[in-house]
C-alpha positions as CSV (number, residue, x, y, z in Angstrom):
1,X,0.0,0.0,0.0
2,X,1.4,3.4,-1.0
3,X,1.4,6.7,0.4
4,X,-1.6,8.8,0.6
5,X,-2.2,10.7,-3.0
6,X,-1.3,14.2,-3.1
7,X,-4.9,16.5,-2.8
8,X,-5.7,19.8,-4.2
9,X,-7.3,22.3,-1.9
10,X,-10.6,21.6,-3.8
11,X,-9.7,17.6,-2.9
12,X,-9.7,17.9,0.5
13,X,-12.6,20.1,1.4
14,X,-14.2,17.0,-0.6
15,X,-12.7,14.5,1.8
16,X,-13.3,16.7,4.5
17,X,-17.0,16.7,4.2
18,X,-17.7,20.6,2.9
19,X,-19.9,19.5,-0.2
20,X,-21.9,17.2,2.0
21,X,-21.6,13.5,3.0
22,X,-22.2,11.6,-0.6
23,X,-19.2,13.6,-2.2
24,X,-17.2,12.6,1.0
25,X,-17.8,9.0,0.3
26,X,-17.0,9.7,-3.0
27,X,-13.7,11.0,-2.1
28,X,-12.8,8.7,0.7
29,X,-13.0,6.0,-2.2
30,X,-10.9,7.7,-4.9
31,X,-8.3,8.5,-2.2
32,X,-8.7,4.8,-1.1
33,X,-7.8,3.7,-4.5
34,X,-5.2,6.0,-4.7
35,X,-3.5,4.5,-1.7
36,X,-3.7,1.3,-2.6
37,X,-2.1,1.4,-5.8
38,X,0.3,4.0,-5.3
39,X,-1.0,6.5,-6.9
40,X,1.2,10.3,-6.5
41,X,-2.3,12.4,-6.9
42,X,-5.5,12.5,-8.9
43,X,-6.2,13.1,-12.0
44,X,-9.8,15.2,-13.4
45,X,-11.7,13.0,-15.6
46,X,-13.7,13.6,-19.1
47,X,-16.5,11.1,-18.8
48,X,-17.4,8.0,-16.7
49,X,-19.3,4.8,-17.5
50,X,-21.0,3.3,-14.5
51,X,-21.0,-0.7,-14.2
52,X,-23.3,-2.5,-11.8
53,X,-27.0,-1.5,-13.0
54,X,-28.4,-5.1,-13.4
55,X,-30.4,-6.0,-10.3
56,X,-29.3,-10.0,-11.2
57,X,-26.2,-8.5,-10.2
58,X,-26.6,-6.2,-7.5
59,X,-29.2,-7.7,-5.5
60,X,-31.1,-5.6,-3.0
61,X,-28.2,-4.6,-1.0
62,X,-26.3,-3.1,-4.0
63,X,-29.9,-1.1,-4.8
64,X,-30.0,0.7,-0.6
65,X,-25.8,1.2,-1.2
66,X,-27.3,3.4,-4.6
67,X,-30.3,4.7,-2.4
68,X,-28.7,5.7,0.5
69,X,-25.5,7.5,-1.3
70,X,-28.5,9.5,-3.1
71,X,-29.8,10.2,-0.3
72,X,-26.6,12.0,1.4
73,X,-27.0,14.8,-1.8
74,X,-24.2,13.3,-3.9
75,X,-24.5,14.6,-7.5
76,X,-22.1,13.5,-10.9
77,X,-19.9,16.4,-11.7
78,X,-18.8,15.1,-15.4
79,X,-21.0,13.3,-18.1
80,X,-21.9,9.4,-16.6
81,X,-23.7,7.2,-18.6
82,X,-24.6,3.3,-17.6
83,X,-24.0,0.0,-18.2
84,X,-26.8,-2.4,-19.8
85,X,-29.9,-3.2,-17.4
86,X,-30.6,-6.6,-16.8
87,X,-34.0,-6.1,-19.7
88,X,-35.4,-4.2,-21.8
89,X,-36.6,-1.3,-19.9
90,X,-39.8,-0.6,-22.4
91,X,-40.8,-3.8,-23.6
92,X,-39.8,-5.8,-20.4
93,X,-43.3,-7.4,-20.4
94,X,-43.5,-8.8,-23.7
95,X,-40.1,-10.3,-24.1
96,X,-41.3,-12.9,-21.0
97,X,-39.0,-10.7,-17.9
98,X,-40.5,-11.2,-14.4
99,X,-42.5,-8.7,-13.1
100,X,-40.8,-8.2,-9.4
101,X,-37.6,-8.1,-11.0
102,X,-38.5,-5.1,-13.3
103,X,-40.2,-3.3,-10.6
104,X,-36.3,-3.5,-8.7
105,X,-34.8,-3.2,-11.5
106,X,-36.7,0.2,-12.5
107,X,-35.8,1.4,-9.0
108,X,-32.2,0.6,-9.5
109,X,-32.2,3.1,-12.6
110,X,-34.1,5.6,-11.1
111,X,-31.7,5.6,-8.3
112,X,-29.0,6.4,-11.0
113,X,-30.8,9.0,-12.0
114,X,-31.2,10.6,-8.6
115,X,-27.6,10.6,-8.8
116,X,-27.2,12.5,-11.8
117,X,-26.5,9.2,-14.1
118,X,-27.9,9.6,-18.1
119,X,-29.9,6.2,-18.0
120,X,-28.3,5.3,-21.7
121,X,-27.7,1.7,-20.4
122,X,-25.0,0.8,-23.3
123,X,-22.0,-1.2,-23.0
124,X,-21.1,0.8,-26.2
125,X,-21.3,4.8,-24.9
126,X,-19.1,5.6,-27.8
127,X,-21.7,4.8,-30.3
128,X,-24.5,7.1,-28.8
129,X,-22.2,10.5,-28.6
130,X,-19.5,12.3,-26.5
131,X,-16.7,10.5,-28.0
132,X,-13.9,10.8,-26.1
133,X,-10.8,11.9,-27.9
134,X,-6.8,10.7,-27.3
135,X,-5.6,11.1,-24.4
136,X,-8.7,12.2,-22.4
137,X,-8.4,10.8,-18.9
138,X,-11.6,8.7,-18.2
139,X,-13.0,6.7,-15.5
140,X,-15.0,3.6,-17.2
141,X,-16.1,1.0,-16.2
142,X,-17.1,-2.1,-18.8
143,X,-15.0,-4.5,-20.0
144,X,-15.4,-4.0,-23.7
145,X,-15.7,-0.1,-23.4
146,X,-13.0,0.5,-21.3
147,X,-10.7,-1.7,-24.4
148,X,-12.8,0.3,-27.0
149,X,-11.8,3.7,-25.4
150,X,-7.9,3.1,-24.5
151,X,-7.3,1.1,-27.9
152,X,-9.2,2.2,-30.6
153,X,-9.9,5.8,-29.4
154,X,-6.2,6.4,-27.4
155,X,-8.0,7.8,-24.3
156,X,-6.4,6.9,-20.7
157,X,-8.9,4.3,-18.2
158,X,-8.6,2.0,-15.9
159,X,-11.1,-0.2,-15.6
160,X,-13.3,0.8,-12.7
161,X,-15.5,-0.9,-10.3
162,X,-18.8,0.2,-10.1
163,X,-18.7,2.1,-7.3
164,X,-15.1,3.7,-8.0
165,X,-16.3,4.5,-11.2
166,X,-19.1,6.3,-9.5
167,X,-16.9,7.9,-7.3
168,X,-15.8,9.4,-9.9
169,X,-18.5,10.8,-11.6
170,X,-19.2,12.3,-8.4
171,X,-16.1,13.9,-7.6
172,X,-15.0,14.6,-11.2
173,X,-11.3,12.6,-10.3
174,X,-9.7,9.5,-10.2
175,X,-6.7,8.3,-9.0
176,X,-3.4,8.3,-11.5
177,X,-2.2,5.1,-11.8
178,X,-2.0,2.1,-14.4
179,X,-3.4,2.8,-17.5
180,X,-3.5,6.6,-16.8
181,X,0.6,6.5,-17.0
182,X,2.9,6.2,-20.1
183,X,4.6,3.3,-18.2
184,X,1.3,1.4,-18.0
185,X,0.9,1.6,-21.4
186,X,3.8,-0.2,-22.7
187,X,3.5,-3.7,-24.6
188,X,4.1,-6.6,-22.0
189,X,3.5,-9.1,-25.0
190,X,4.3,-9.2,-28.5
191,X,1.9,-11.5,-30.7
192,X,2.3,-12.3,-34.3
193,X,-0.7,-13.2,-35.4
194,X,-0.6,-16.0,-38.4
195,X,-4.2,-17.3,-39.0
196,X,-6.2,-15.2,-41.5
197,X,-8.8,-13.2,-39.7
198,X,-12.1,-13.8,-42.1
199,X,-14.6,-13.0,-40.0
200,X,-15.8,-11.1,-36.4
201,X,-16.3,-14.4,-34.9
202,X,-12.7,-15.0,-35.9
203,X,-11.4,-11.8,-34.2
204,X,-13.4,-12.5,-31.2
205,X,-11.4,-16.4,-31.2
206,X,-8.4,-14.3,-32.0
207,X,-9.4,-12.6,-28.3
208,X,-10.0,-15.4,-26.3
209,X,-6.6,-17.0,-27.2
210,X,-4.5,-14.0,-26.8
211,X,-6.9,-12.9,-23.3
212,X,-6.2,-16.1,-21.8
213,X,-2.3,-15.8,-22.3
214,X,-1.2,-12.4,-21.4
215,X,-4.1,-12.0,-18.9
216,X,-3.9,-8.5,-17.7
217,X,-1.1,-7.6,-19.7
218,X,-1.1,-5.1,-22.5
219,X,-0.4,-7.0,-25.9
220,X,1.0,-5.6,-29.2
221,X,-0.7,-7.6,-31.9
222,X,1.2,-8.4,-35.2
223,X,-0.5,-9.3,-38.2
224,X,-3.4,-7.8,-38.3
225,X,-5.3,-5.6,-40.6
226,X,-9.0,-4.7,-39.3
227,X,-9.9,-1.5,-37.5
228,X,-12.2,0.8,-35.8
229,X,-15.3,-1.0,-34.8
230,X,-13.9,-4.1,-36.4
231,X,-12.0,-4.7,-33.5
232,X,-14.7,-4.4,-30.4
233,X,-15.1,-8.3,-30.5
234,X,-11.3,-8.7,-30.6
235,X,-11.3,-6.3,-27.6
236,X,-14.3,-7.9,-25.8
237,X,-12.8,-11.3,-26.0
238,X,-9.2,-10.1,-24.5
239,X,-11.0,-8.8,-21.6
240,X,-13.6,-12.0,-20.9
241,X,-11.1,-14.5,-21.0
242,X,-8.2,-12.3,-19.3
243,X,-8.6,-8.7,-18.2
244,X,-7.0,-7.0,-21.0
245,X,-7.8,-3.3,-20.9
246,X,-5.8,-2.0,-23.4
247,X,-4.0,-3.0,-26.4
248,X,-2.0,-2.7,-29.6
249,X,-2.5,-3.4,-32.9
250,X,0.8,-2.5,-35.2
251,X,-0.1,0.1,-37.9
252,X,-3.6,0.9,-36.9
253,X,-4.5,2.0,-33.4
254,X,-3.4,5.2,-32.4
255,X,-0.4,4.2,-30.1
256,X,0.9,2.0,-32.4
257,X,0.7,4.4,-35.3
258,X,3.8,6.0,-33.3
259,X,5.2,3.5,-32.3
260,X,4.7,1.2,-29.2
261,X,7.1,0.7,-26.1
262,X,8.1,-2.4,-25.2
263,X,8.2,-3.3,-21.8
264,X,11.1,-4.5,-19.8
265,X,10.6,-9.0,-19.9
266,X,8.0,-8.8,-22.6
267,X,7.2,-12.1,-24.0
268,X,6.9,-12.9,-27.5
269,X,3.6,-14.8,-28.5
270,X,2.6,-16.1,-31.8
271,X,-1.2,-17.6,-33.0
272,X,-1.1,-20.5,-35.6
273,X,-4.4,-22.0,-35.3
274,X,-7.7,-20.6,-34.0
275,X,-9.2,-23.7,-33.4
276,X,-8.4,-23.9,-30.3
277,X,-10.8,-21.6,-29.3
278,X,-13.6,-22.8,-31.4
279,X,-13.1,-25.8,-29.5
280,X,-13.2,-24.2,-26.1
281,X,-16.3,-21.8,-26.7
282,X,-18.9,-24.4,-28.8
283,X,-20.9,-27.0,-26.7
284,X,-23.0,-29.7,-27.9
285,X,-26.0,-28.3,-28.6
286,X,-27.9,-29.2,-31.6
287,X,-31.2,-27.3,-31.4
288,X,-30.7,-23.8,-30.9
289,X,-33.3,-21.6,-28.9
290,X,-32.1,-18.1,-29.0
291,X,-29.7,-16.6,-30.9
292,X,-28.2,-13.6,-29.6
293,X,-26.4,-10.8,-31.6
294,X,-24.9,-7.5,-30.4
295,X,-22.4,-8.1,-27.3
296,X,-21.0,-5.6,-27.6
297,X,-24.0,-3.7,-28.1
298,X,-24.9,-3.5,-31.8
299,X,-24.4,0.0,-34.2
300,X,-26.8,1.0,-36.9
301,X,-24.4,-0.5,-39.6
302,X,-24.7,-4.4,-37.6
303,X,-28.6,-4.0,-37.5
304,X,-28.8,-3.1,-41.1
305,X,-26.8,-6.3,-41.8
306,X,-29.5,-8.7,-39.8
307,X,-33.0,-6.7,-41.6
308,X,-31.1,-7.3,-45.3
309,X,-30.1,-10.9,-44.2
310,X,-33.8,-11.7,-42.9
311,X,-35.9,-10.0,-45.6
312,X,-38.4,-12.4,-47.3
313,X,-37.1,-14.8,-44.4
314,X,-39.1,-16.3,-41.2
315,X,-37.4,-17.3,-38.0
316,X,-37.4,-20.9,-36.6
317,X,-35.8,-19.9,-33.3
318,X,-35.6,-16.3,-31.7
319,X,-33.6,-13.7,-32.2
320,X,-32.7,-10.9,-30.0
321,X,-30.4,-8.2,-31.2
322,X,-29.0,-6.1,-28.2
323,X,-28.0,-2.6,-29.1
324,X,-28.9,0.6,-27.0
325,X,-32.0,2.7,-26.7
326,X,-30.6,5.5,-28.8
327,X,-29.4,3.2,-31.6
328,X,-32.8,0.8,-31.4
329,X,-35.0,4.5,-32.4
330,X,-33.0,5.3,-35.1
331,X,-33.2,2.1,-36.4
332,X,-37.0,2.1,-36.0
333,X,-37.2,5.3,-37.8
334,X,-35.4,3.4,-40.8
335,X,-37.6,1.0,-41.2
336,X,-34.9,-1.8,-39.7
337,X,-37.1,-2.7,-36.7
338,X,-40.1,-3.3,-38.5
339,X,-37.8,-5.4,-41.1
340,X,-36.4,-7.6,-38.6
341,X,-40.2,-8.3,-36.6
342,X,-41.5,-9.2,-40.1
343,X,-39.1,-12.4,-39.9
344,X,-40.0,-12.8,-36.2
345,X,-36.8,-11.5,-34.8
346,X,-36.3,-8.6,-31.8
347,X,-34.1,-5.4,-31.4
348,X,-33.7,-5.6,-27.9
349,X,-32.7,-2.5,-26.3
350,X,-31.0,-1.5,-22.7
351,X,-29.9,-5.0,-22.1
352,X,-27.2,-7.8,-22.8
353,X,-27.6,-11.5,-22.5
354,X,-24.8,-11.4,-20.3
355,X,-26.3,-9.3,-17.4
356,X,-30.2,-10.4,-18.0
357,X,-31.4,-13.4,-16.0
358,X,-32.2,-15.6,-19.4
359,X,-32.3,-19.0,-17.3
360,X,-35.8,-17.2,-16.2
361,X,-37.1,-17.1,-19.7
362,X,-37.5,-20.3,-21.1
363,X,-34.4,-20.9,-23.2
364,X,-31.9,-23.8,-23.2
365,X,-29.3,-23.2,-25.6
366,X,-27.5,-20.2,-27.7
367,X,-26.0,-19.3,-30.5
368,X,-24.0,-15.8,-30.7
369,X,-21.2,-14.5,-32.8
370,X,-19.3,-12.6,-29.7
371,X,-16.6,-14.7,-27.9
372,X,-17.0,-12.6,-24.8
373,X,-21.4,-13.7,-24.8
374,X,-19.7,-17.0,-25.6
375,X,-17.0,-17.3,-22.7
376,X,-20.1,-16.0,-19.8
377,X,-23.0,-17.5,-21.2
378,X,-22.7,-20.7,-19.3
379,X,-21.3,-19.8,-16.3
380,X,-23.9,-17.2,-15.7
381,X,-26.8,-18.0,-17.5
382,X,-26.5,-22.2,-18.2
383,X,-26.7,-22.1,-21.2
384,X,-25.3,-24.4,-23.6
385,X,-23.5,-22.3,-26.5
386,X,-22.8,-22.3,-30.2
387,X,-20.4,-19.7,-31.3
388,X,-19.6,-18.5,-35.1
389,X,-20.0,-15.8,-37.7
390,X,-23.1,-13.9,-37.9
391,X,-24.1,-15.9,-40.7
392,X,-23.7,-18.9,-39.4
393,X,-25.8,-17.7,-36.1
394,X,-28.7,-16.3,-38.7
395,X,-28.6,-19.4,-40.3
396,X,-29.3,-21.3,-37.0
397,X,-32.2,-18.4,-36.4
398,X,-33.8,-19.6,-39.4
399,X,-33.5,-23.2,-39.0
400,X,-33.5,-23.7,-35.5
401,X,-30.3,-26.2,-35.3
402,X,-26.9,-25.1,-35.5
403,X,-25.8,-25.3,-39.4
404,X,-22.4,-26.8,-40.6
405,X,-20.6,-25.8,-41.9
406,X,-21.3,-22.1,-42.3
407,X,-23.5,-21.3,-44.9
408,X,-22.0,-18.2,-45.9
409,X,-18.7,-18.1,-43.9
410,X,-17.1,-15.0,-45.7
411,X,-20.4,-13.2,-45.0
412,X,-19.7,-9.3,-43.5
413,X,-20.6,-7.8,-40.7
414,X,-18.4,-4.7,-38.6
């Protein structure tokens, strides 16, 4: 445990209790954090994401902890957006959730809201506005998004707990340490990547491998050629089967651009073979009775893909497509919705398979395209998976049994 961090004045008339109680509690966290990873002072933050909003999760406890530090007057000082609920927070009813758990569940978001929290319930904030640019200090706290914003975007964040992440919207601060340094950006692992990369589902195979090796280490990835929002499944996997929160991809993300630093004992990796991971995230099922796209939450430009795909088409199994609320109305307003109802298949909005409590709602077995919805679902949910391209996971929406192989395995979808 380190020193205490070094406070502005402003800092420690939070601590001290002058703006009230819930920014204390705020600050005594930060500071907390501070101290236990050696942090020299605090650094002001751009934007926060806010983990922790499923009541599956958080349980009745986690909702009085969000009550109660409402109640002491605390207020976000910087924009704060949140994670995905655990359903669909307008059509709830219909898609089968249980009534008691939406009744918490609304109470859980409107106690975010008492705290000053925009409601956007989005793993993927970056999609819906306020973009954070390179080398914005941030405090965010979602697996996917935090890789999203330090890789692709070159902005600076840890990733947060729920309530640190919180505690920083509150106070407007977090503590300077990892990620927020130079030094805790450098490459701990180089990885020369030697499969061809045909597909999303392949990116997201590419993630799991390289996620379970380096773990929490920052890889520098050789070999390959996607970018921008190609890369959120590669990202997503690296931090489900490790905790990768940041990492490099040589020639294309902005770090790498420049050139990365290597760290002191870095290893050098290389990937041959993606089957392994095939293997590891497919079970045995057969019959498939969901299949779930859009972990990370899907864009406009994913949803398009699907409504194109399933014109003239009807749907053996169902589909839920997982995007957030913002996304979901301007896709209504094109027409997409409508598209992808006529072949019996839902835009699901404010949720992700991951933190809803599916085992509830009647369904057995999955097929998805995202590694990281792969690596949870059975652990948290029990379900029995089948992972693949988009295609391939359409194809078992329309039929109702996983196809193989693929019927259209060079099929597009970023």
């Amino acid at each position: 445990m380190g020193a205490e961090p070094k406070l502005t004045a402003e800092e420690r008339a939070m601590l001290a209790g002058e703006a009230g109680p819930g920014v204390q509690r705020a600050m005594e966290i930060v500071v907390a954090l501070g101290r236990i990873y050696g942090a020299a002072d605090l650094v002001p933050v751009a934007s926060v994401q806010v983990s922790g909003v499923s009541y599956k999760n958080l349980g009745e406890a986690g909702l009085q902890f969000l009550q109660e530090w409402a109640s002491e007057g605390a207020r976000t000082r910087v924009p704060a957006t949140l994670n995905p609920a655990g359903m669909d927070l307008v059509a709830w009813r219909e898609l089968g959730f249980d009534e008691e758990f939406a009744r918490r569940q609304v109470a859980v978001i409107e106690a975010y809201v008492a705290l000053g929290v925009e409601p956007a319930a989005t793993c993927a904030p970056y999609l819906t506005g306020g973009v954070p640019e390179r080398g914005q200090h941030l405090a965010w706290a979602e697996s996917s998004a935090v890789s999203y914003a330090n890789s692709i975007l070159g902005a600076r964040t840890n990733r947060e707990g729920g309530p640190s992440a919180l505690a920083a919207a509150i106070t407007g601060r977090t503590a300077r340490y990892g990620l927020h340094l130079d030094d805790g950006r450098r490459a701990t692992a180089v990885v020369d990547v030697r499969c061809p990369l045909r597909s999303e589902a392949d990116l997201g195979a590419l993630g799991f491998l390289v996620g379970r090796e380096v773990g929490n280490g920052v890889p520098l990835l050789r070999g390959v050629r996607h970018e921008g929002l190609a890369l959120r499944s590669l990202g997503a996997a690296m931090a489900a089967s490790g905790a990768v929160a940041l990492y490099h991809v040589e020639g294309v993300t902005p770090a790498a651009k420049d050139g990365v630093d290597l760290a002191p004992g870095h290893r050098e990796l290389a990937v041959d073979d993606l089957a392994p991971a095939y293997d590891a995230l497919n079970g045995p099922a057969g019959q498939i009775d969901l299949v779930s796209l859009g972990c990370p939450h899907a864009s406009l430009a994913e949803i398009e893909a699907v409504a194109g795909y399933l014109d003239g088409r009807r749907l053996a199994a169902a589909l839920w497509i997982t995007t957030s609320r913002a996304t979901r109305q301007v896709a209504e307003q094109a027409g997409l919705v409508a598209r992808i109802e006529t072949a019996g298949g839902r835009v699901v909005a404010d949720t992700c398979m991951v933190v809803a409590p599916v085992a509830g709602l009647g369904f057995r077995s999955m097929a998805t395209n995202s590694a990281k919805m792969a690596f949870y679902a059975p652990s948290h949910s029990g379900l029995s998976v089948r992972f693949g391209p988009a295609e391939q996971c359409l194809e078992a929406a329309l039929e109702g049994r996983w196809p193989e192989p693929p019927s259209r395995p060079e099929g597009r979808w970023s």
